[in-house]
C-alpha positions in Angstrom: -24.7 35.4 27.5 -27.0 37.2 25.1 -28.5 40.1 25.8 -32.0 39.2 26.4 -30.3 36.9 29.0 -28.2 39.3 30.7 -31.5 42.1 30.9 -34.0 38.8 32.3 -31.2 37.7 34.7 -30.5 41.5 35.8 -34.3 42.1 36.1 -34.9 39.0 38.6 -31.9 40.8 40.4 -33.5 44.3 40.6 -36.9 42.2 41.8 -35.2 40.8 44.7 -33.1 43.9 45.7 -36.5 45.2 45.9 -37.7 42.7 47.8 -34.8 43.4 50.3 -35.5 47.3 50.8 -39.5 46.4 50.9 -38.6 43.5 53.5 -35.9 45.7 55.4 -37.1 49.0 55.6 -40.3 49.5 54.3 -41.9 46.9 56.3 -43.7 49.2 59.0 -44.1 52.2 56.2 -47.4 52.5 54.7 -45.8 51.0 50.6 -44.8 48.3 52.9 -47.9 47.4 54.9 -50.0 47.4 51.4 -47.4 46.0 49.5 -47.5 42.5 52.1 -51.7 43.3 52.7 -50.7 43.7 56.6 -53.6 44.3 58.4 -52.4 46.8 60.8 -49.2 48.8 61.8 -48.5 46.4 64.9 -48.8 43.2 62.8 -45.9 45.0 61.1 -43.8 45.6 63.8 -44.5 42.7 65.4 -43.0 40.7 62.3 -40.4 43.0 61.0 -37.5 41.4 62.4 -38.7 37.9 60.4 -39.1 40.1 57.3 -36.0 41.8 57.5 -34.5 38.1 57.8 -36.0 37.5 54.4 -35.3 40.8 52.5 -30.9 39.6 53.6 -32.1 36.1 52.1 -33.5 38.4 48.8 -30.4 40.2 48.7 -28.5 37.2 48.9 -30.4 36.1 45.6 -29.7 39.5 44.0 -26.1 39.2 44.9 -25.5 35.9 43.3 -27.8 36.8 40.2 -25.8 40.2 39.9 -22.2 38.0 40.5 -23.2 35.6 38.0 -23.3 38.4 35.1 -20.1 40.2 36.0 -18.5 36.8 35.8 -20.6 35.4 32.8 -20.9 32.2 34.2 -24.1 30.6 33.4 -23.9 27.5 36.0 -23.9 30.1 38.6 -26.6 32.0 37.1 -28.9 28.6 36.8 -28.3 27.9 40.4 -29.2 31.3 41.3 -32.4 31.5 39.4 -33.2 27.8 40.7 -32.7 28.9 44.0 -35.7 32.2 42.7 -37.8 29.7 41.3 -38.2 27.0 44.4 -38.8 30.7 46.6 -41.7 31.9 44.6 -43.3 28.5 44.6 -43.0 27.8 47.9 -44.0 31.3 48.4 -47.0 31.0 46.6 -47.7 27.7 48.6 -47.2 29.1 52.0 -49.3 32.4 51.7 -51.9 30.8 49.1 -51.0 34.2 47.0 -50.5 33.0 43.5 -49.6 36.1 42.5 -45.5 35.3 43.9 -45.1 32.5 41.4 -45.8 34.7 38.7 -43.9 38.1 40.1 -41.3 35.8 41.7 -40.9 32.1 39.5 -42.2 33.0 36.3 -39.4 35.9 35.0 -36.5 33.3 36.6 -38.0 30.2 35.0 -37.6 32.1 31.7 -34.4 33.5 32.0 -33.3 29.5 32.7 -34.9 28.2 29.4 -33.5 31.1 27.4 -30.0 30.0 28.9 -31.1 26.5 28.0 -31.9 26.8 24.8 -29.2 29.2 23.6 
C-alpha cells in the first residue's frame, strides 16, 4: 500500500476509535452532549446504553481498518471501508445530518478509489 493509502485508511481508523470513546464514555459528558446536539443530560443517560452499543460497532470498524494495515491486505481494507461508507450514509439518512457522510463516507470512499486506482 502506498503511503497516502496507509495515512487515509489509518485516519478513518483514528475517526472511528473516536467515535467509540465519544459513544462510550463521553456520552453523558458535556464534549459528548454537544458533540451528538443532545438536548439535555437525561436524553443522554437515557440513551447511553444504545450509544455505547454503537461506539463497540465503531471500534469494531477501527479494529478491522487498523488489522487490515498490519497485514497489508487491501481486500480486507476495502471491506472495512465499505462497511464505513454504507454507516455514514445511512447515518446521514437516519438523523437527516449531512454532515456524517462527509465526516464519516467521504475520507473512506477516498481511501477505496486511491486503492482502486493504484
Amino acid at each position: 500500500m502506498t503511503t497516502v493509502v496507509t495515512l487515509l485508511i489509518a485516519f478513518v481508523a483514528f475517526e472511528h476509535f473516536y467515535f467509540l470513546i465519544l459513544e462510550m464514555f463521553l456520552r453523558t459528558k458535556p464534549k459528548g452532549i454537544k458533540t451528538f446536539g443532545l438536548k439535555s443530560k437525561e436524553f443522554a443517560e437515557e440513551t447511553k446504553v444504545l450509544a455505547a452499543n454503537q461506539g463497540l460497532y465503531n471500534g469494531f470498524l477501527s479494529a478491522g481498518l487498523i488489522w487490515s494495515l498490519i497485514i497489508e491486505n487491501q481486500d480486507i481494507s476495502i471491506f472495512f471501508l465499505a462497511c464505513v461508507i454504507v454507516a455514514g450514509i445511512y447515518g446521514a439518512y437516519s438523523t437527516k445530518k449531512i454532515r456524517l457522510f462527509y465526516i464519516q463516507s467521504i475520507p473512506a470512499i477516498f481511501a477505496v478509489l486511491l486503492i482502486i486506482f493504484n
